[in-house]
N, CA, C and O of each residue as an XYZ file, in Angstrom:
776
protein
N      -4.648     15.572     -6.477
C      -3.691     15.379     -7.560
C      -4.100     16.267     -8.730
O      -5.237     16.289     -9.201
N      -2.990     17.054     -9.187
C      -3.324     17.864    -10.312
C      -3.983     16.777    -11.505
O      -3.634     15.601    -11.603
N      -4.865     17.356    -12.256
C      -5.323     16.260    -13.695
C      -4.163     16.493    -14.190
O      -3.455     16.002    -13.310
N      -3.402     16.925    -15.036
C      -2.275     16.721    -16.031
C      -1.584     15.286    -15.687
O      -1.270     14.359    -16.434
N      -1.466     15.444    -14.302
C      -0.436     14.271    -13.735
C      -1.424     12.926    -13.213
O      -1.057     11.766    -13.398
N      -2.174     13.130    -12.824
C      -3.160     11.891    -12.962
C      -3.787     11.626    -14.219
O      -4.201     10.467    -14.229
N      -4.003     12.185    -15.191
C      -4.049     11.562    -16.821
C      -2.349     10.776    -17.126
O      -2.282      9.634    -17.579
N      -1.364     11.418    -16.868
C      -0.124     10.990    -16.664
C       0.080      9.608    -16.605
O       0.517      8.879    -17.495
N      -0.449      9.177    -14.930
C      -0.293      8.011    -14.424
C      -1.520      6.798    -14.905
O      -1.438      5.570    -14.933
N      -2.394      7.513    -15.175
C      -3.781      6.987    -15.421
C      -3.037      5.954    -17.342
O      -3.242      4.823    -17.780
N      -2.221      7.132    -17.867
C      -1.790      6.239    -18.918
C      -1.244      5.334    -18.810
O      -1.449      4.300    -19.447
N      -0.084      5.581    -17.638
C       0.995      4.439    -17.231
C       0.357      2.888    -16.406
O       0.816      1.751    -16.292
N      -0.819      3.515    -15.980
C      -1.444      2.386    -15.561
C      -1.947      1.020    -16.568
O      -1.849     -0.206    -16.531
N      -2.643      2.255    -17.628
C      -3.124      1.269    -18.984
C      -1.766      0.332    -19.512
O      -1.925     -0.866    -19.749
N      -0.837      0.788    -19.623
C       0.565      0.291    -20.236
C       0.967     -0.536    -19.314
O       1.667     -1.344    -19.925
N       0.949     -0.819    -18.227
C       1.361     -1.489    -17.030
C       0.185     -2.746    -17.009
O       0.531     -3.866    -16.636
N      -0.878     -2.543    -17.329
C      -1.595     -3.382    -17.342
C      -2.142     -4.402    -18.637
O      -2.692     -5.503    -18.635
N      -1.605     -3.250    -19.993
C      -1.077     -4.066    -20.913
C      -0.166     -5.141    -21.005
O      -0.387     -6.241    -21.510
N       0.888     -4.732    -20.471
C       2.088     -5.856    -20.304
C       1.727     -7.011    -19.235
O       2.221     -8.133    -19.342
N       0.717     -6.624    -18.060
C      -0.143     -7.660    -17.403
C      -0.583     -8.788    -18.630
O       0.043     -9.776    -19.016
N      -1.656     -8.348    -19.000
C      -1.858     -9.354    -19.793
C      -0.939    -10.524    -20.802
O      -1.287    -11.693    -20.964
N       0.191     -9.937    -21.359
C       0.897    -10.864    -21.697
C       1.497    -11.892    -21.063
O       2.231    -12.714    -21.612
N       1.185    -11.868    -19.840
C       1.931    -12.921    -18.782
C       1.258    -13.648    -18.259
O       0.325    -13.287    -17.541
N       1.611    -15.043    -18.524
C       0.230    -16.147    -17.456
C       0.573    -16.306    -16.336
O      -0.218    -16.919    -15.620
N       1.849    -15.835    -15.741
C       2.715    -16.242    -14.321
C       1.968    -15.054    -13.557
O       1.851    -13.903    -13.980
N       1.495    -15.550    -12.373
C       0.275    -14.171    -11.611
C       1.631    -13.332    -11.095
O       1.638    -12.102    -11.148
N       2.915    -14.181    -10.530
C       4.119    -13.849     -9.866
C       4.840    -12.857    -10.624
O       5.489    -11.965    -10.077
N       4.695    -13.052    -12.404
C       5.375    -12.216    -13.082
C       4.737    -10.566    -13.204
O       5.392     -9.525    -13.232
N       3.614    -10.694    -13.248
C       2.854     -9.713    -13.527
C       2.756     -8.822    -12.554
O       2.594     -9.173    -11.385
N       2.865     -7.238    -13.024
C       2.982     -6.067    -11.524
C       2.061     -5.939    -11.008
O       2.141     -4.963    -10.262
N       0.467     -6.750    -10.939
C       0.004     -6.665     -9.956
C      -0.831     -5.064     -9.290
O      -1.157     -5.054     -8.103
N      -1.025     -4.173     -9.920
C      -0.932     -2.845     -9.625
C      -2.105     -2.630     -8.913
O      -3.021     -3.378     -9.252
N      -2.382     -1.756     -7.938
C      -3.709     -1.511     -7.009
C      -4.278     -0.898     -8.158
O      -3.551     -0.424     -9.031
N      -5.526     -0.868     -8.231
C      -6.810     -0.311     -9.067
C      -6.657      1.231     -8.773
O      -6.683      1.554     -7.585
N      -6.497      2.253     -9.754
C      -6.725      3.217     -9.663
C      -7.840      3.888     -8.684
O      -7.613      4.866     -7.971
N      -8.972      3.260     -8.761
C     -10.268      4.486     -7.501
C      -9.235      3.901     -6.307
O      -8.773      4.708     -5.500
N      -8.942      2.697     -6.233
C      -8.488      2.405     -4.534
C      -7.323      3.162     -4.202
O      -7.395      3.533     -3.030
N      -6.148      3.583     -4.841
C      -5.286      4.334     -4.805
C      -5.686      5.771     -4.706
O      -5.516      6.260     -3.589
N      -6.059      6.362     -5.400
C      -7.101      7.577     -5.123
C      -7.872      8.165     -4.067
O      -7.858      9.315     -3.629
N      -8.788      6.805     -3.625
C      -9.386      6.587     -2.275
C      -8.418      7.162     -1.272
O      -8.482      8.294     -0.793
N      -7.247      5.969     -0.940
C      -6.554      5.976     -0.106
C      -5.225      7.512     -0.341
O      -4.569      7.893      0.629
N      -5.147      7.846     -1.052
C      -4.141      9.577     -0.973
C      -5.219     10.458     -0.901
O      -4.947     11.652     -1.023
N      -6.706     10.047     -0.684
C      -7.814     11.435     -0.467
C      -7.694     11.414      1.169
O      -7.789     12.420      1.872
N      -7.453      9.985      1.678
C      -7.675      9.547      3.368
C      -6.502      9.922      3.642
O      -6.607     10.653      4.627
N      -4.957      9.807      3.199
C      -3.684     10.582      3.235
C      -3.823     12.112      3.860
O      -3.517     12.406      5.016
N      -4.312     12.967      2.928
C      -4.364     14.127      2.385
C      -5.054     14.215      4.065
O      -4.474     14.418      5.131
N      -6.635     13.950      3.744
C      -7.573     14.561      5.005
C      -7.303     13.907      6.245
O      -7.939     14.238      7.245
N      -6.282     12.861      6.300
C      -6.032     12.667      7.527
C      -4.469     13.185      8.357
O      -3.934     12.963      9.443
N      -4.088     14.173      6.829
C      -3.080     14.457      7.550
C      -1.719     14.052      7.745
O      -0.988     14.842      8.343
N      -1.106     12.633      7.229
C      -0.883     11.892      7.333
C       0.620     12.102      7.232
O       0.978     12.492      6.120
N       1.575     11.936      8.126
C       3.216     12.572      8.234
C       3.939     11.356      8.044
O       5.139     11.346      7.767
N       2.954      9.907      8.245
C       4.369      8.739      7.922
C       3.610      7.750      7.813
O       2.688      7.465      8.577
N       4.044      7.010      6.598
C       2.817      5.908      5.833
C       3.665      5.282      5.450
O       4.570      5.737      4.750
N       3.554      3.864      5.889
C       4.197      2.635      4.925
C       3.201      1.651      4.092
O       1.997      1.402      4.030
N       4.481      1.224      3.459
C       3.427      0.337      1.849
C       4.197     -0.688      1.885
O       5.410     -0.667      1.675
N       3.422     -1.798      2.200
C       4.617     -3.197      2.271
C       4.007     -3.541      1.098
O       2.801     -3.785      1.083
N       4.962     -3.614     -0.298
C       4.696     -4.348     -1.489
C       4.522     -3.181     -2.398
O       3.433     -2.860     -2.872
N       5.600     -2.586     -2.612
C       5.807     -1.084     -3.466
C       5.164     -1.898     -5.468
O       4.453     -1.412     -6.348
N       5.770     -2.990     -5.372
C       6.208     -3.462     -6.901
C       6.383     -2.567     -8.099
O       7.610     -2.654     -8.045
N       6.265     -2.093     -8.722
C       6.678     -1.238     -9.936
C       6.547      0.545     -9.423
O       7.024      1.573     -9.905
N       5.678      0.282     -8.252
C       5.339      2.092     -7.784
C       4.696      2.966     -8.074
O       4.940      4.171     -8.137
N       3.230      2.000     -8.404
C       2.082      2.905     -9.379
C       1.029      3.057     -8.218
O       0.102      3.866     -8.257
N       1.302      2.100     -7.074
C       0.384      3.134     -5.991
C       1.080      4.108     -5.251
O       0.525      5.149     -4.902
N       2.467      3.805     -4.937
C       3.390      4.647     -4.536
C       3.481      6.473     -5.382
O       3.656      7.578     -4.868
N       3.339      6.191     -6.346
C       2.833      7.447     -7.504
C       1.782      8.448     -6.288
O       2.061      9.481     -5.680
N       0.663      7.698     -6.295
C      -0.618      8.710     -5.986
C      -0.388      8.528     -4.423
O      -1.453      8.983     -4.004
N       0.419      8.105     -3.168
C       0.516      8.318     -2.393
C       1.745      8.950     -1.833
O       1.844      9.483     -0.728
N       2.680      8.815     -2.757
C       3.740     10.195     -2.620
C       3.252     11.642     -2.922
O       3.443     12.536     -2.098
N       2.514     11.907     -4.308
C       1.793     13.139     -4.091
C       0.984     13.875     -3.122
O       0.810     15.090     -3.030
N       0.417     12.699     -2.256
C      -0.425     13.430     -1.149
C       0.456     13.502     -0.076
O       0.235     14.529      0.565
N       1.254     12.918      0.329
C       2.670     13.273      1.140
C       3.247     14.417      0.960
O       3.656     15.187      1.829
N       3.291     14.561     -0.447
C       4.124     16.048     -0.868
C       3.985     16.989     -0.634
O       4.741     17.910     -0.324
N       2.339     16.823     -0.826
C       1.382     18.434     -0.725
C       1.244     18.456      0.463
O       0.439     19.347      0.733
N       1.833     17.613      1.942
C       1.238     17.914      3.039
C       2.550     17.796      3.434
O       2.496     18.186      4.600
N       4.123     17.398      3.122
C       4.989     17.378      3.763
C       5.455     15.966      5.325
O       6.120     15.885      6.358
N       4.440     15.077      4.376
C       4.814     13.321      4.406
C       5.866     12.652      3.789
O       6.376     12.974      2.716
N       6.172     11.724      4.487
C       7.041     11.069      3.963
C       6.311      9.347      3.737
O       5.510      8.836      4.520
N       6.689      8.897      2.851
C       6.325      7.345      2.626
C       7.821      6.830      2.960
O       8.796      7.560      2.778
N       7.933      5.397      3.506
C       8.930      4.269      3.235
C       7.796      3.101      2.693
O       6.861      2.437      3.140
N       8.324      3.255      1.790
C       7.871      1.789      0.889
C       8.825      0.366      0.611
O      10.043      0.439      0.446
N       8.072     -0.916      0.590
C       9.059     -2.018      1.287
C       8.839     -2.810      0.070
O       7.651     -3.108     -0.058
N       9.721     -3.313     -1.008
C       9.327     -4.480     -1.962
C      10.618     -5.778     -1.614
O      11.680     -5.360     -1.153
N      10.545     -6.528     -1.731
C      11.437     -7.829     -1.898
C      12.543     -7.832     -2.889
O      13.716     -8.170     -2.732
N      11.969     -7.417     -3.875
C      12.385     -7.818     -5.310
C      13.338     -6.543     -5.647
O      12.819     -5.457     -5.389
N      14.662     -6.511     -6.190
C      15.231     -5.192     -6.181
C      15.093     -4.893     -7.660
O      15.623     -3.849     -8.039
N      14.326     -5.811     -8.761
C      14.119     -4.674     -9.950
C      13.287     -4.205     -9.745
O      13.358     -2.995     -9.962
N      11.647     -4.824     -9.094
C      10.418     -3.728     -8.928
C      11.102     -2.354     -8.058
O      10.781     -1.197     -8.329
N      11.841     -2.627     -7.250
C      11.907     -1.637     -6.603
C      12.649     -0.142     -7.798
O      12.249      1.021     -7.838
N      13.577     -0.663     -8.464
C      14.386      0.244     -9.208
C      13.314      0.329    -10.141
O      13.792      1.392    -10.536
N      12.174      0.175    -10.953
C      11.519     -0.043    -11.262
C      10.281      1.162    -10.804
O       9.707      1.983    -11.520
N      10.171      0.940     -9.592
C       9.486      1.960     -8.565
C       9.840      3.223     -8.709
O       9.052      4.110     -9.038
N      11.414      3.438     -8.403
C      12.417      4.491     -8.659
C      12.144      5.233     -9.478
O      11.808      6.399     -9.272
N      12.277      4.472    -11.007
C      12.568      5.479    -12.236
C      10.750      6.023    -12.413
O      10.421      7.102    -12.905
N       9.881      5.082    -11.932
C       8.365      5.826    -12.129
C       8.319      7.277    -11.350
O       7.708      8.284    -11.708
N       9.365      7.043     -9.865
C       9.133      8.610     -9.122
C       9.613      9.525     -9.380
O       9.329     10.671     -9.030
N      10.652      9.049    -10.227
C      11.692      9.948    -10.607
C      11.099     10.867    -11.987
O      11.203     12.093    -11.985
N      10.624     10.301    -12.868
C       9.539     10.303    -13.828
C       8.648     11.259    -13.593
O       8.612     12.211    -14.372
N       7.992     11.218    -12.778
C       6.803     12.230    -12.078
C       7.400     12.818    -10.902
O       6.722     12.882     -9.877
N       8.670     13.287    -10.922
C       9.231     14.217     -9.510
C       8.767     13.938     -8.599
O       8.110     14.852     -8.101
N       8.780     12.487     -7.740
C       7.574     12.501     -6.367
C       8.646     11.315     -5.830
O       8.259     10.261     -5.326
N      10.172     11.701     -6.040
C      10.921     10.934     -5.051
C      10.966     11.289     -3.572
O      10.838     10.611     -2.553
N      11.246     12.890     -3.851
C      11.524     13.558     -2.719
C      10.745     12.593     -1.375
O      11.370     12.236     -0.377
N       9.624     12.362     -1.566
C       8.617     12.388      0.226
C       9.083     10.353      0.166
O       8.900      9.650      1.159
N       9.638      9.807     -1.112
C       9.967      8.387     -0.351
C      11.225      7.747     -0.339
O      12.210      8.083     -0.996
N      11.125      6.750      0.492
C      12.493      6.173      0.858
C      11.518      4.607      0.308
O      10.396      4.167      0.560
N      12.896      4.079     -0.694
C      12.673      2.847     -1.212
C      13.340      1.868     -0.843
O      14.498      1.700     -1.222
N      12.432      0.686      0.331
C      13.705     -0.418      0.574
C      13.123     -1.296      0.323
O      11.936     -1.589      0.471
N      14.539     -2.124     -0.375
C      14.017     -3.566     -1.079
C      14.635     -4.895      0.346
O      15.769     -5.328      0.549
N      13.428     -5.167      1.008
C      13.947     -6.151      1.580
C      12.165     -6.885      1.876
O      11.082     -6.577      1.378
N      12.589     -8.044      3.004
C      11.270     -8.697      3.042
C      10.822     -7.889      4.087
O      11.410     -7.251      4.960
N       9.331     -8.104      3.726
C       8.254     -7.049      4.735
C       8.346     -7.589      6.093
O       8.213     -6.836      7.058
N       8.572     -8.890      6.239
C       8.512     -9.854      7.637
C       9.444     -8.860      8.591
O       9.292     -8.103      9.549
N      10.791     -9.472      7.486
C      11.844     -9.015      8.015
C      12.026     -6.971      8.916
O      12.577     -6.428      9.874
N      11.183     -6.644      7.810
C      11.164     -4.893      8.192
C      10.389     -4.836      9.354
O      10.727     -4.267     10.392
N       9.442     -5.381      9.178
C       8.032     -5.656     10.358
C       9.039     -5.731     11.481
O       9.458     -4.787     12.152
N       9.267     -6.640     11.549
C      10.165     -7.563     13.155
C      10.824     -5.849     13.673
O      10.398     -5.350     14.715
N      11.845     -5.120     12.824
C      12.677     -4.508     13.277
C      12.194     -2.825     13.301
O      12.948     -1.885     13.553
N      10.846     -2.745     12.993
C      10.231     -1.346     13.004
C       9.837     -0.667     14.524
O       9.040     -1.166     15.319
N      10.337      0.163     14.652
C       9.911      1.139     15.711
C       9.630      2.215     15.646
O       9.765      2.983     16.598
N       9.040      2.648     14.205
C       8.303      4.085     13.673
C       7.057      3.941     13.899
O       6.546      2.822     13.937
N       6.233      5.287     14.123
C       4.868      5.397     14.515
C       4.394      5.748     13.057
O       4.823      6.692     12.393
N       3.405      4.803     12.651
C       2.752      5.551     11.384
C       1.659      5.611     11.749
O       1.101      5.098     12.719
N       1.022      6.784     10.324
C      -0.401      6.905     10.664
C      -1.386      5.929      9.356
O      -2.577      5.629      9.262
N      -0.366      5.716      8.641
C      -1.526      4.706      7.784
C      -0.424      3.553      7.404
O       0.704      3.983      7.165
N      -0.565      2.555      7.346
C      -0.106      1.221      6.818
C      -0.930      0.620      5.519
O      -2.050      0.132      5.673
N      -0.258      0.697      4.160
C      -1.065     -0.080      3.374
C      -0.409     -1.377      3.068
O       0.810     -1.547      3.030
N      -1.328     -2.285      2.851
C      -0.923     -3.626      2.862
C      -1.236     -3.930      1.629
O      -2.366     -3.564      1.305
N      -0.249     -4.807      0.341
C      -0.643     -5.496     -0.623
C       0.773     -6.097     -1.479
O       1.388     -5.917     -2.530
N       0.801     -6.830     -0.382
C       2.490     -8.117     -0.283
C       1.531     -9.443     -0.888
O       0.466     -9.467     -1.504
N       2.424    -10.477     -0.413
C       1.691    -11.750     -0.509
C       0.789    -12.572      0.502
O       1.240    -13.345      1.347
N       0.053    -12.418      0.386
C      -1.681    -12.782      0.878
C      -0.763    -13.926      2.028
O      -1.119    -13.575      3.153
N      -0.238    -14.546      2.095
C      -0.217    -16.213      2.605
C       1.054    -15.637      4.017
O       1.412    -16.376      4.934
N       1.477    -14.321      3.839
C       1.970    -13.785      4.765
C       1.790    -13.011      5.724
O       2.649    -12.518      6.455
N       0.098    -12.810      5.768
C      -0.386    -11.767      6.181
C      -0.358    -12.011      8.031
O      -0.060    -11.204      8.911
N      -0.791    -13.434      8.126
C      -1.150    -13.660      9.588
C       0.561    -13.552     10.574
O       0.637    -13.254     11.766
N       1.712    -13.874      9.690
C       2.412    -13.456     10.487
C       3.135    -12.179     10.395
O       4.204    -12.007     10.982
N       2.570    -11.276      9.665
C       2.589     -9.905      9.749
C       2.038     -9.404     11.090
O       2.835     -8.969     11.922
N       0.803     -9.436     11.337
C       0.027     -9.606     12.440
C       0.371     -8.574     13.589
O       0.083     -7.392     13.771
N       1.233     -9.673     14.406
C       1.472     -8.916     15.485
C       2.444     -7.895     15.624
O       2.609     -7.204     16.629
N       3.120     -7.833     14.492
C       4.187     -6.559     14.422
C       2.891     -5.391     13.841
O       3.100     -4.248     14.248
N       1.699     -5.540     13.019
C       1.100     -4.146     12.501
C       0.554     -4.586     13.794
O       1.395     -3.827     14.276
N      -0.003     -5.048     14.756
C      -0.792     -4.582     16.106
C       0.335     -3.979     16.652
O      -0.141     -3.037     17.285
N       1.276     -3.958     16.760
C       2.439     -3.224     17.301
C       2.357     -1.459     16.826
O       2.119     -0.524     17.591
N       2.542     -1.408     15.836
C       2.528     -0.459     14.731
C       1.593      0.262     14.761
O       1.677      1.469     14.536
N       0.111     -0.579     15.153
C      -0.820      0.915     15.264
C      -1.492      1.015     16.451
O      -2.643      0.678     16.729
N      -0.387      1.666     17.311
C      -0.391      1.973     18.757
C      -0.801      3.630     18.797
O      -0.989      4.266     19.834
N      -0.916      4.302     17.072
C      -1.147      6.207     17.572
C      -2.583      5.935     17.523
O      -2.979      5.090     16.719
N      -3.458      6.577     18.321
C      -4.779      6.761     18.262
C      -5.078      7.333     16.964
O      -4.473      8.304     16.511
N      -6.137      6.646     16.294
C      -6.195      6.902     14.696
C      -5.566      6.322     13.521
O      -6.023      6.352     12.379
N      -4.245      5.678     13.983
C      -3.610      5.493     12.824
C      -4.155      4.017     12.090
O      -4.232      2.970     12.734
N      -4.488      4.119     10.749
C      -4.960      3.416      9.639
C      -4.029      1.693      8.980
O      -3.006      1.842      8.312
N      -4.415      0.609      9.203
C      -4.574     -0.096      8.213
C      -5.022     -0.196      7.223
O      -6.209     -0.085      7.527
N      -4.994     -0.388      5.750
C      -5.532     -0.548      4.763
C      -5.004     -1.986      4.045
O      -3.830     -2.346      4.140
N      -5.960     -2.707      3.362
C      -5.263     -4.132      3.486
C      -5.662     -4.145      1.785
O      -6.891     -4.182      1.708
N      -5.219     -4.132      0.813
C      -5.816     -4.600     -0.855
C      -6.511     -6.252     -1.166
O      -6.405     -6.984     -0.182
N      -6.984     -6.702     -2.021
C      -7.458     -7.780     -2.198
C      -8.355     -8.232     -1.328
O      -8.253     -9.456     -1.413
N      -9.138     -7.992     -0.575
C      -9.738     -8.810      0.224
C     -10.969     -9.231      0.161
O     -11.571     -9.910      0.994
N     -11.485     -8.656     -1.235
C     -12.867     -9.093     -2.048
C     -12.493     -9.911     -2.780
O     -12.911    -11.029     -2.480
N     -11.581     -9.855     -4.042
C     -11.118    -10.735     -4.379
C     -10.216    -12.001     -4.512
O     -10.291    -13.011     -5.210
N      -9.366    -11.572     -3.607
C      -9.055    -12.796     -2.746
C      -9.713    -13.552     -1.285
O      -9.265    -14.301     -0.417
N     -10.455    -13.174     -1.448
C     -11.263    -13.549      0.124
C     -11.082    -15.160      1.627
O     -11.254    -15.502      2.797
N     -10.610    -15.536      0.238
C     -10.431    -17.012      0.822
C      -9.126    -16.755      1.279
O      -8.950    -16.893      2.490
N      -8.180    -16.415      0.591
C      -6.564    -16.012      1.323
C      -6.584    -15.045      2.375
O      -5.643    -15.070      3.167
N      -7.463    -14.221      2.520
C      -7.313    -13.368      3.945
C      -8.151    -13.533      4.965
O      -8.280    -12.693      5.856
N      -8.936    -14.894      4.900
C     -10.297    -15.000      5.710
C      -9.336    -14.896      6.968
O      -9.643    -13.882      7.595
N      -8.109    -15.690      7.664
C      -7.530    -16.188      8.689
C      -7.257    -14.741      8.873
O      -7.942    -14.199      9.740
N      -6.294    -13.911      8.162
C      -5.930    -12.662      8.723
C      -7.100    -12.042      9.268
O      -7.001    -11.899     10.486
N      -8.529    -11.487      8.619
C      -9.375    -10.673      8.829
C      -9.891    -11.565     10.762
O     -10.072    -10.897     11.781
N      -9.977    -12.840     10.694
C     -10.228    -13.372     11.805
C      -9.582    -12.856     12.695
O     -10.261    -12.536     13.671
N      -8.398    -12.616     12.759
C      -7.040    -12.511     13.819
C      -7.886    -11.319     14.531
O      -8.405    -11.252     15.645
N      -7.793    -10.083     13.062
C      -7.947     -8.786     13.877
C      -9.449     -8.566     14.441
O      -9.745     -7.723     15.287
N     -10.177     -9.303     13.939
C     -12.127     -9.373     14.636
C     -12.247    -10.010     15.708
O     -13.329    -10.033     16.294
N     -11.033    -10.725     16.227
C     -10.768    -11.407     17.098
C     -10.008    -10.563     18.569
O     -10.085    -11.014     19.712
N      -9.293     -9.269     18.183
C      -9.145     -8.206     18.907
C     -10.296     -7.212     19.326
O     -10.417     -6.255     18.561
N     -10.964     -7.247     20.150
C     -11.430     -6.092     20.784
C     -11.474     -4.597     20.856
O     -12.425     -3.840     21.052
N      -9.928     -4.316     20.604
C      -9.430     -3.023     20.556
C      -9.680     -2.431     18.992
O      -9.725     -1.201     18.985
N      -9.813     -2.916     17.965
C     -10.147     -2.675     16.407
C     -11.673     -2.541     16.024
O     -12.650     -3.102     16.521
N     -11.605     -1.840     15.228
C     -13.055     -1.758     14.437
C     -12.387     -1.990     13.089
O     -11.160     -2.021     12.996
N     -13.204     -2.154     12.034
C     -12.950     -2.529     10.573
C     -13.927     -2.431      9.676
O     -14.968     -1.964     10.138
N     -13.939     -2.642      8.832
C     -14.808     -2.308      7.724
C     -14.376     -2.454      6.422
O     -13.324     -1.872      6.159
N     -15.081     -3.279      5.250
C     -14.283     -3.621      4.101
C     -15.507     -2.774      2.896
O     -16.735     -2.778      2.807
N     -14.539     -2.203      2.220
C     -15.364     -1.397      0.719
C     -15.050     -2.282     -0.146
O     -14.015     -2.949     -0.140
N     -16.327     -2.353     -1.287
C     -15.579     -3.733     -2.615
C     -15.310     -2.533     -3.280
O     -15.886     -2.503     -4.367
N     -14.570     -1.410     -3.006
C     -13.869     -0.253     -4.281
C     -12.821     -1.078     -5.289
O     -12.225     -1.956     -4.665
N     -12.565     -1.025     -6.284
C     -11.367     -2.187     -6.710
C     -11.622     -3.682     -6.316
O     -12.715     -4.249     -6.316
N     -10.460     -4.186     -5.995
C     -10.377     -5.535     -5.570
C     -10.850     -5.584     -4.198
O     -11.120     -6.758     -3.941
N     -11.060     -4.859     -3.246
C     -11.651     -4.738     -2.268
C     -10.718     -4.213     -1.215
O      -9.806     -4.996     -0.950
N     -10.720     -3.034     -0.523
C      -9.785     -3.097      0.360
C     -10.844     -2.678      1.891
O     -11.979     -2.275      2.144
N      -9.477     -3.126      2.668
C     -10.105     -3.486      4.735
C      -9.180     -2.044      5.347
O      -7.995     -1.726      5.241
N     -10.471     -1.344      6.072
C      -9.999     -0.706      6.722
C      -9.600     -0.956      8.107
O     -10.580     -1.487      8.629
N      -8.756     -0.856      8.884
C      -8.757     -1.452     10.472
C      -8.076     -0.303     11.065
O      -7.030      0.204     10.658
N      -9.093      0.212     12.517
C      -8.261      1.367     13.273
C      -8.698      0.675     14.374
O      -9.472     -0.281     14.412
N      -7.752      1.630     15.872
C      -7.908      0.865     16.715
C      -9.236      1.929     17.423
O      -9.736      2.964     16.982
N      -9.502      1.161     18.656
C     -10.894      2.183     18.976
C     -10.314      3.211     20.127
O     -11.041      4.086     20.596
């Protein structure tokens, strides 16, 4: 990412996380992935190459920001999935903002629902919806990462730990996966298949 445009977003983050604080509702608040973890994950984009990446839980589009740029520069595309149709428009005017619509497609529906009806091959999946939905996500992302190589990435799972213990079980419970969790940020889980 050029610096001009990551000082850019790096501001929008502070302001985004300003208006966090005014809110005691955890539901109201955008929730935004931690800058190094976003970073992290469009450096693993970039060097892995990466031609089709979904993001279940776009919300305002401040990780969507730094993972449309590494799409761009490599000629990726993101579909990103939120529930809610103001985060999503919301999402919009941030890409639109920083010219980085082009590489995504924004749909506002439930992730369950997208899950069930997906038959695209991606190479990275990032996860950071609502925690209490994860286990029946499940067997549609074991579906999903059928390309040799292709990436799970899961957010929260240091700091929420107790809400994803059952999910992280499911997939340690497969054979075919390896995994590995960094406390970068809130903590995120890597899972590929072997």
């Amino acid at each position: 990412m050029k610096k001009e445009l990551k000082e850019q977003i790096l501001e929008l983050y502070q302001q985004l996380k300003k208006e966090d604080s005014t809110k005691e509702n955890r539901l109201e608040r955008w929730r935004n992935l931690e800058p190094e973890s976003a970073e992290l994950i469009a450096v693993i984009i970039r060097s892995q190459q990466s031609k089709k990446v979904l993001e279940l839980g776009t919300s305002n589009g401040f990780s969507t920001l730094w993972f449309a740029d590494a799409l761009q520069s490599i000629g990726g595309q993101l579909t990103s999935i939120e529930i809610e149709a103001e985060r999503t428009k919301k999402a919009k005017e941030h890409l639109e903002q920083f010219d980085l619509l082009e590489a995504v497609e924004l749909l506002t529906m439930d992730a369950q629902l997208y899950l069930e009806q997906a038959n695209a091959v991606f190479d990275l999946i990032f996860l950071d919806a609502e925690r209490s939905y994860y286990t029946n996500y499940w067997p549609h992302l074991d579906r999903l990462l059928q390309k040799p190589g292709s990436l799970l990435i899961v957010d929260n799972v240091v700091s929420h730990q107790e809400q994803v213990k059952d999910f992280i079980a499911l997939i340690r419970n497969n054979p075919t996966y390896t995994l590995t969790i960094d406390p970068i940020g809130a903590g995120l889980l890597f899972v590929t298949k072997e």
